[in-house]
ROROSE-896445 format. One line per field, with one value per residue: x negated, y negated, z negated of N, C-alpha, C in turn; residue in three letters. Coordinates in steps of 0.1 Angstrom, whole numbers, m for minus. Atoms other than C-alpha are relative to their C-alpha. Layout:
BEGIN
n_c1 (X ...)
n_c2 (Y ...)
n_c3 (Z ...)
ca_c1 (X ...)
ca_c2 (Y ...)
ca_c3 (Z ...)
c_c1 (X ...)
c_c2 (Y ...)
c_c3 (Z ...)
type (ALA ...)
END
This chain:
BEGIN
n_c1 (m11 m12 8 m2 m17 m5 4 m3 m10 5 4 m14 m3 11 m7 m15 0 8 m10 m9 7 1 m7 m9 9 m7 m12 3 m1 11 6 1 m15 m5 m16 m7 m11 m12 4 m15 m9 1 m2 m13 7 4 m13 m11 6 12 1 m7 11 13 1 m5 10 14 6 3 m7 7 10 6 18 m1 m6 m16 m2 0 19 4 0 m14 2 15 m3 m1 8 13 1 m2 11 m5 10 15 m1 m4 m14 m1 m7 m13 m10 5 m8 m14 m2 m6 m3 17 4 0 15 4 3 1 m12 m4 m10 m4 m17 1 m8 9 m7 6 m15 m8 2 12 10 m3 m7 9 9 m8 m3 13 2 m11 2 14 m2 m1 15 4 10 14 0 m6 12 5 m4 2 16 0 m8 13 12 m5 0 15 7 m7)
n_c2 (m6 m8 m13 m13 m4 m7 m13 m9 m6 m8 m15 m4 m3 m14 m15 m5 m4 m10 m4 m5 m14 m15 m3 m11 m16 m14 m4 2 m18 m8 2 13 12 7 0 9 m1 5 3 m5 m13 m4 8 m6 m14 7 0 m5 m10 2 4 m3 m6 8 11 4 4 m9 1 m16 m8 5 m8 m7 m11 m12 m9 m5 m9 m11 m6 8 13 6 5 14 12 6 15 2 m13 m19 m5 0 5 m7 m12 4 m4 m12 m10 1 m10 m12 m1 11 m8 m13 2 1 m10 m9 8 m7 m14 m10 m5 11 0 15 6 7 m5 3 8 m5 m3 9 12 10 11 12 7 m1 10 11 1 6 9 5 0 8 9 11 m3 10 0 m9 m12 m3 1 m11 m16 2 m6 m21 m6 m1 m7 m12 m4 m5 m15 m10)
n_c3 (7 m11 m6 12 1 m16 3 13 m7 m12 7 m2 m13 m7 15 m9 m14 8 6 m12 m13 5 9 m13 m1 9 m6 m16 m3 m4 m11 0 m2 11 6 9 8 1 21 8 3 6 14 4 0 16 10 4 8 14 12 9 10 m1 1 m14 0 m4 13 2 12 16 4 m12 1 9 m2 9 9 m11 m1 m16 1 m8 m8 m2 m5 m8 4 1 10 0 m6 m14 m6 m2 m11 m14 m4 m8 7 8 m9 6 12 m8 m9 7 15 5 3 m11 m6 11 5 16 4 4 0 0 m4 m11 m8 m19 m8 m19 m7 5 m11 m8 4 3 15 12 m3 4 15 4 m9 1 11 m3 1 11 8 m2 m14 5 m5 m11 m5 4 m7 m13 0 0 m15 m13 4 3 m13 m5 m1 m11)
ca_c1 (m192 m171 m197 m191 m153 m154 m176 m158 m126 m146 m151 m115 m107 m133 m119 m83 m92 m113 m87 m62 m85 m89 m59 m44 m74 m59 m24 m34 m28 m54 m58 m63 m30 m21 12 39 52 88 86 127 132 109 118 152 135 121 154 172 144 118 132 152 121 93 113 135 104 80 73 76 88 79 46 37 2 15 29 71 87 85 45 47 37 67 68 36 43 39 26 m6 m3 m1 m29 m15 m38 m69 m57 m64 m35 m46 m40 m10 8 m3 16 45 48 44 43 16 16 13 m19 m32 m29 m38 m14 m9 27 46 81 69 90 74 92 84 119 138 120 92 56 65 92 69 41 68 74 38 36 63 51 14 30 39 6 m11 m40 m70 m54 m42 m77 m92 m72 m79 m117 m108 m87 m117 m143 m121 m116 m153 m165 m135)
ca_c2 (m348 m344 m320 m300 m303 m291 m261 m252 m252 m235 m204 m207 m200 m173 m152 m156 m145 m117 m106 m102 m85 m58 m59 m52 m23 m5 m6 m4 38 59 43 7 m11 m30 m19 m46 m43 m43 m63 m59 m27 m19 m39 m22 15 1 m1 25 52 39 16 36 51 22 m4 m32 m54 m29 m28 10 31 23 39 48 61 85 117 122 148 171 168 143 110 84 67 34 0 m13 m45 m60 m40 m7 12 13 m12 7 32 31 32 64 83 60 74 108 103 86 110 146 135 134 168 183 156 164 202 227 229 193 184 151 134 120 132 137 114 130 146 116 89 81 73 44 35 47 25 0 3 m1 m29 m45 m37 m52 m84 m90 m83 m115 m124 m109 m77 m75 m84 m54 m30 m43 m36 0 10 m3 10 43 40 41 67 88)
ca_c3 (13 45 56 27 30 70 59 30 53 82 56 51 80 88 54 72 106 89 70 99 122 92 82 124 124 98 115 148 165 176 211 193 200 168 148 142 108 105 64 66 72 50 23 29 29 m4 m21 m11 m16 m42 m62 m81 m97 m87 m95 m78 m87 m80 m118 m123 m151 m190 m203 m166 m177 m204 m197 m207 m222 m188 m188 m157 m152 m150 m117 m115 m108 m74 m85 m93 m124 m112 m93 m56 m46 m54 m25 10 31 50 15 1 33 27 m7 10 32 17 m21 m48 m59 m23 m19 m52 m51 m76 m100 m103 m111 m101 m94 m67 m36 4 24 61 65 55 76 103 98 108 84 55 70 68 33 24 46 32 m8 5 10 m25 m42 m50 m23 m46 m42 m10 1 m24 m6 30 22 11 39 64 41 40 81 83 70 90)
c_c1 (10 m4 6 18 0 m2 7 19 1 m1 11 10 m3 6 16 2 m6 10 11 m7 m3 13 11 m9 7 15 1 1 m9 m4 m7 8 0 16 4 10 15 1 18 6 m10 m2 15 1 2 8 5 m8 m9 4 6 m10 m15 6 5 m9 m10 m10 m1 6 m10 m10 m7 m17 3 15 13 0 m3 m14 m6 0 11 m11 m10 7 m5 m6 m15 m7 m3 m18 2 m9 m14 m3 m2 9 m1 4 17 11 3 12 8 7 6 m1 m14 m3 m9 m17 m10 m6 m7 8 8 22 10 18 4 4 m10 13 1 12 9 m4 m16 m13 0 7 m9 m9 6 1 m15 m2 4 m5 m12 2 5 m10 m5 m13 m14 1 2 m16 m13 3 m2 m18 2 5 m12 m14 4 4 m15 m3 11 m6)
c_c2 (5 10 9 11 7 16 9 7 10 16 4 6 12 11 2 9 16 12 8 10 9 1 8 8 8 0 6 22 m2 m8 m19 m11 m2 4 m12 5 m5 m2 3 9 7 m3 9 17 0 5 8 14 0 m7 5 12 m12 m12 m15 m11 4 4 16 3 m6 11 7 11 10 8 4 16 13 1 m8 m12 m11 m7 m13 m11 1 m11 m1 4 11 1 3 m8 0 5 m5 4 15 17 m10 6 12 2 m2 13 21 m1 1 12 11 m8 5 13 2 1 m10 m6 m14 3 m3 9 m3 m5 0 2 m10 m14 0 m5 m17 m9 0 m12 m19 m5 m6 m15 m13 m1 m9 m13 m8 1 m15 m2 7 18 5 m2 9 12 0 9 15 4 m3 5 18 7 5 7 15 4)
c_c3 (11 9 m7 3 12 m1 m10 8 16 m5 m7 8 6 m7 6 12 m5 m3 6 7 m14 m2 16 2 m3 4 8 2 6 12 m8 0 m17 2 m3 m9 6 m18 1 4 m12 m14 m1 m6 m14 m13 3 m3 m12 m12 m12 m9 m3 m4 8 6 3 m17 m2 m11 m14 m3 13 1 m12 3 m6 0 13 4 11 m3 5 11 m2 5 15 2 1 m12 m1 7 17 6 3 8 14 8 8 m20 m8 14 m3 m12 3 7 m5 m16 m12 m7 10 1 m12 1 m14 m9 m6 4 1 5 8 13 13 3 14 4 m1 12 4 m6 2 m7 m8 3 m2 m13 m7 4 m8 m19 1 m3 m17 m14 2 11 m3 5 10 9 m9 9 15 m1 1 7 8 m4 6 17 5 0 5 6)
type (UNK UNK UNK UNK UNK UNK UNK UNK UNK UNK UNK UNK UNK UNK UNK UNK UNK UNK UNK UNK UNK UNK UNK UNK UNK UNK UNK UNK UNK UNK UNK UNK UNK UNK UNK UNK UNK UNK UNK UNK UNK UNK UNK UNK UNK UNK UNK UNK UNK UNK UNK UNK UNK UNK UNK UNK UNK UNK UNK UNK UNK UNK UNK UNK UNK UNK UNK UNK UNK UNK UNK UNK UNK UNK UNK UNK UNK UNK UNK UNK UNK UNK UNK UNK UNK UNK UNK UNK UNK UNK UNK UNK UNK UNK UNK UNK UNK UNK UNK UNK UNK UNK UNK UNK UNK UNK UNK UNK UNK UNK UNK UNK UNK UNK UNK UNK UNK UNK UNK UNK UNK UNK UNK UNK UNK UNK UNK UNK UNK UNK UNK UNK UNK UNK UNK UNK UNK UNK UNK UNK UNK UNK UNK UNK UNK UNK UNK UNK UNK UNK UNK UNK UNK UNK)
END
C-alpha cells in the first residue's frame, strides 16, 4: 500500500513538473529564455480594459452565444464557461492584440477591439496569464496541451 501511495505521489509530481515545463515553453521568446508573468499587472490590465465587456468575474455578457440587436456576438465569458480555453495562446494573443474581426477576416464583424496600440505584447500576455490562473486545473491543463500541440506544428 505504501508502494502504491509513493507511485501515486511520484505521478503527481511528474504531471506538475510536466505542466510547468509546458506551460514556461509557451512563454518562453524565440531564443528560449522563459517569460515571467507579471499576474498583477495583468490582473490590473484586466480591469481597466476587459472587464467592462468580459466581466469583473470573467463571466461575460448575457446570452454570449446569440447574436444582439447589432448582428454581433456579445462579449464570452472568460471562465470555465466560456470558450477561451479551447484557444491556444499564440491565437488568443492575436485576438488580444489586433481584435477578432481583423483575425477572423472576411466580412466577419465583432466588438472585440485590437489592443496593440494601447499596450505591449507583454502586457497582453500578461493579461492572459493572469485570466489562465483562474480557470480551474482541468482547464488550464486543456489549454497548456493546445498551445504545445499548436507550437508544434509551427
Amino acid at each position: 500500500m505504501r508502494g502504491l501511495v509513493i507511485f501515486g505521489a511520484g505521478l503527481v509530481v511528474a504531471g506538475l513538473v510536466a505542466t510547468v515545463w509546458v506551460r514556461g515553453a509557451a512563454t518562453g521568446d524565440a531564443g528560449g529564455n522563459a517569460r515571467v508573468p507579471d499576474l498583477a499587472r495583468g490582473a490590473a490590465i484586466y480591469a481597466e480594459a476587459c472587464a467592462v465587456c468580459h466581466g469583473a468575474d470573467l463571466e461575460g455578457q448575457a446570452d454570449w452565444r446569440s447574436p444582439g440587436p447589432d448582428g454581433r456576438l456579445p462579449a464570452p465569458p472568460h471562465d470555465a464557461t466560456g470558450h477561451t480555453w479551447h484557444h491556444p495562446d499564440r491565437v488568443l494573443l492575436d485576438i488580444t492584440m489586433r481584435g477578432t474581426a481583423a483575425v477572423v477576416g472576411g466580412s466577419y464583424e465583432s466588438n472585440m477591439p485590437g489592443f496593440e496600440e494601447d499596450y505591449s505584447e507583454d502586457d497582453l500576455r500578461d493579461v492572459l496569464d493572469w485570466i489562465k490562473t483562474q480557470w480551474p486545473e482541468r482547464e488550464r491543463a486543456y489549454q497548456a496541451q493546445v498551445t504545445a500541440r499548436d507550437e508544434t506544428a509551427r
